[in-house]
ROFITOR-855391 format. One line per field, with one value per residue (C-alpha): residue number from 1; residue in one letter; chain; x, y, z. Coordinates in nm, 4 decimals. Layout:
BEGIN
dovo <- (NUM,...)
nukol <- (a,...)
drenlo <- (A,...)
px <- (X,...)
py <- (Y,...)
pz <- (Z,...)
***
This chain:
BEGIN
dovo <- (1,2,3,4,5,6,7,8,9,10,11,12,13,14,15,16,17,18,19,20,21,22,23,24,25,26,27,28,29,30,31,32,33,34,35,36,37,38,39,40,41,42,43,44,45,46,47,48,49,50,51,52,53,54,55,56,57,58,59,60,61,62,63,64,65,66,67,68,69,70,71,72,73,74,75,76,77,78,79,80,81,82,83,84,85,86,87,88,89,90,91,92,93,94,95,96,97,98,99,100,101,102,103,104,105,106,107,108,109,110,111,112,113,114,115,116,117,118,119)
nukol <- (x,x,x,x,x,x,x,x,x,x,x,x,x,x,x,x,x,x,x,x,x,x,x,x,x,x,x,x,x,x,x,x,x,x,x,x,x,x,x,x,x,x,x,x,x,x,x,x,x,x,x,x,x,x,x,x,x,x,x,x,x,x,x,x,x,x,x,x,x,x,x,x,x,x,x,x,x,x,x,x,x,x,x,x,x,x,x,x,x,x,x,x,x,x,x,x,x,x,x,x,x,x,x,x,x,x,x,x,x,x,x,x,x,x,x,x,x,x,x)
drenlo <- (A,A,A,A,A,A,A,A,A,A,A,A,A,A,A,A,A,A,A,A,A,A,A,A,A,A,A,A,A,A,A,A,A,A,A,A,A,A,A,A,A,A,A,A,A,A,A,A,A,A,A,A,A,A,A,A,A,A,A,A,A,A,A,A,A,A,A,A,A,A,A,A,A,A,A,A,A,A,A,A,A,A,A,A,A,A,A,A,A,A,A,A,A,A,A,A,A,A,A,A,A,A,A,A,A,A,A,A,A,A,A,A,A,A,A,A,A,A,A)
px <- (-2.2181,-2.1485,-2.4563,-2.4987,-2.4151,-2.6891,-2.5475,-2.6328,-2.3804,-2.1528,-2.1574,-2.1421,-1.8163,-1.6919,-1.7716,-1.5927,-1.3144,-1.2512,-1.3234,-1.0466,-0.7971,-0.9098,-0.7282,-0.4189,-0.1927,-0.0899,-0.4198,-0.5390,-0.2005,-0.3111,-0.6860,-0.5507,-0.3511,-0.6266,-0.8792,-0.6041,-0.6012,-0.9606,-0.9791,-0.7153,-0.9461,-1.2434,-1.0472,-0.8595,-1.1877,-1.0181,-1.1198,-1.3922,-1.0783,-0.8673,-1.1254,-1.1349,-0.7282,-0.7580,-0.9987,-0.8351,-0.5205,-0.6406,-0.8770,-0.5762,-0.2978,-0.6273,-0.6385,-0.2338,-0.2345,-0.4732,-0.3752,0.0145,-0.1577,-0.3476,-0.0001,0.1972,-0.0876,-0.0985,0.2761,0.3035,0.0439,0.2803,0.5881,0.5930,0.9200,1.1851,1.2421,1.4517,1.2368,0.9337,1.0859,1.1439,0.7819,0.6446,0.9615,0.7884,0.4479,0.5416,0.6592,0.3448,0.2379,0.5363,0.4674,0.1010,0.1973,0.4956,0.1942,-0.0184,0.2255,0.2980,-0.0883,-0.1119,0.2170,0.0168,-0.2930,-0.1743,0.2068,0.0229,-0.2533,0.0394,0.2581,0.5115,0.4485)
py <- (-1.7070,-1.6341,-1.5249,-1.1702,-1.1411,-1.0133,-0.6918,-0.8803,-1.1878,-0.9347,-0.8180,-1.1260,-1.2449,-0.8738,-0.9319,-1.2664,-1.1528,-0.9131,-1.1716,-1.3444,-1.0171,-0.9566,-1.3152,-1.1552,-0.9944,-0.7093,-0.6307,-0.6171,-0.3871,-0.1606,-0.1165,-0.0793,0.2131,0.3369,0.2717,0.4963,0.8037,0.7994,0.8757,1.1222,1.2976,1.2858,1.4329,1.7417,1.8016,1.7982,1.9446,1.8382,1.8629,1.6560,1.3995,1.3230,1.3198,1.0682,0.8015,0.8022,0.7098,0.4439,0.2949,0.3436,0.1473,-0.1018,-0.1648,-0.2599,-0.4255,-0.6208,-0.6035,-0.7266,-1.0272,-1.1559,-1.1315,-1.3636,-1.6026,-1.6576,-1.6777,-1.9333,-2.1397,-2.0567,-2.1739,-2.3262,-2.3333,-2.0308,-1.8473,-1.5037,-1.4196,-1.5006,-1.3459,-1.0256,-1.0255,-1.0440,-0.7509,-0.5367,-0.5862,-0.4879,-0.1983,-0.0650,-0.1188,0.0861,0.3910,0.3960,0.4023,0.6316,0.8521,0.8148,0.9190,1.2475,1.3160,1.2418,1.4766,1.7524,1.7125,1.6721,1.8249,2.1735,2.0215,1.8940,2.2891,2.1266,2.3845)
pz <- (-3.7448,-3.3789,-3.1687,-3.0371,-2.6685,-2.4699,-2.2562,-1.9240,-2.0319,-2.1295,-1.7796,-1.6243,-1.8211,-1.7414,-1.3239,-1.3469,-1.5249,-1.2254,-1.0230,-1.1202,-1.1357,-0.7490,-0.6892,-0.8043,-0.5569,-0.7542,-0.8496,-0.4875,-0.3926,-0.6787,-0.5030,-0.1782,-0.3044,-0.5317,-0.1967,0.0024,-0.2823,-0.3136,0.0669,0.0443,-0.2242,0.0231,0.3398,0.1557,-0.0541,-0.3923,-0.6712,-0.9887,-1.2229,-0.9740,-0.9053,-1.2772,-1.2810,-1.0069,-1.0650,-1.4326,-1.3456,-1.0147,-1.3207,-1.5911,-1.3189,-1.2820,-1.6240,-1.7104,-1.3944,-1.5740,-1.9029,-1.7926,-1.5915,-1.8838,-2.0954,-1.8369,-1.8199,-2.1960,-2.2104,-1.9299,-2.1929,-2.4268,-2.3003,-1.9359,-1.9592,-1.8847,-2.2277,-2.2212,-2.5132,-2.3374,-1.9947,-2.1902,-2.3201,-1.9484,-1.8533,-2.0846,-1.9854,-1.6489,-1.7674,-1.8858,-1.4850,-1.3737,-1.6729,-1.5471,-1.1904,-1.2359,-1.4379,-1.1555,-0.8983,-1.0755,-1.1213,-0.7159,-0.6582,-0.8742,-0.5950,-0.2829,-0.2707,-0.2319,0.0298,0.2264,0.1767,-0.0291,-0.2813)
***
């Protein structure tokens, strides 16, 4: 029987693990963009309801950012070599990036198009 993991391990594995996403180019793109929003949020004054909106969707991008990095890495283990199968796997797990970020962008169009009079 495994040990129980002691909540401050857990956190340390959990701060490494993001250690290792922030060495990921994609990931950093995604907080730049999420850094950018945030301050958007701050300089119009958004709303309770819209803060929530917001930091969901930066967190939700975050997380298939993430989720679609771990997914190539294991399939790279999987098969170093070029496999359409295994290129298809990786196409689709980019997709969940671009839904999220496509979700995001609408949620962001929602807040600011009326802050900047487009609506």
């Amino acid at each position: 029987m495994i040990p129980k993991q002691s909540v401050g391990r857990a956190m340390k594995i959990s701060l490494r693990g993001t250690l290792l996403l922030l060495k990921e180019r994609s990931f950093r793109i995604q907080i730049f963009i999420g850094v950018v929003i945030t301050f958007l949020g701050f300089y119009f004054e958004i709303e309770s309801w819209a803060w929530v909106a917001q930091i969901t969707s930066i967190g939700l991008v975050l997380m298939a950012e993430g989720i679609n990095t771990v997914i190539e890495r294991i399939a790279d283990i999987v098969q170093p070599e070029y496999d359409p199968k295994i290129g298809n796997i990786k196409d689709m797990a980019a997709g969940f990036v671009g839904i999220m970020a496509l979700t995001a962008s609408l949620v962001a169009v929602i807040i600011y198009a009326p802050k900047f009079g487009l609506v």
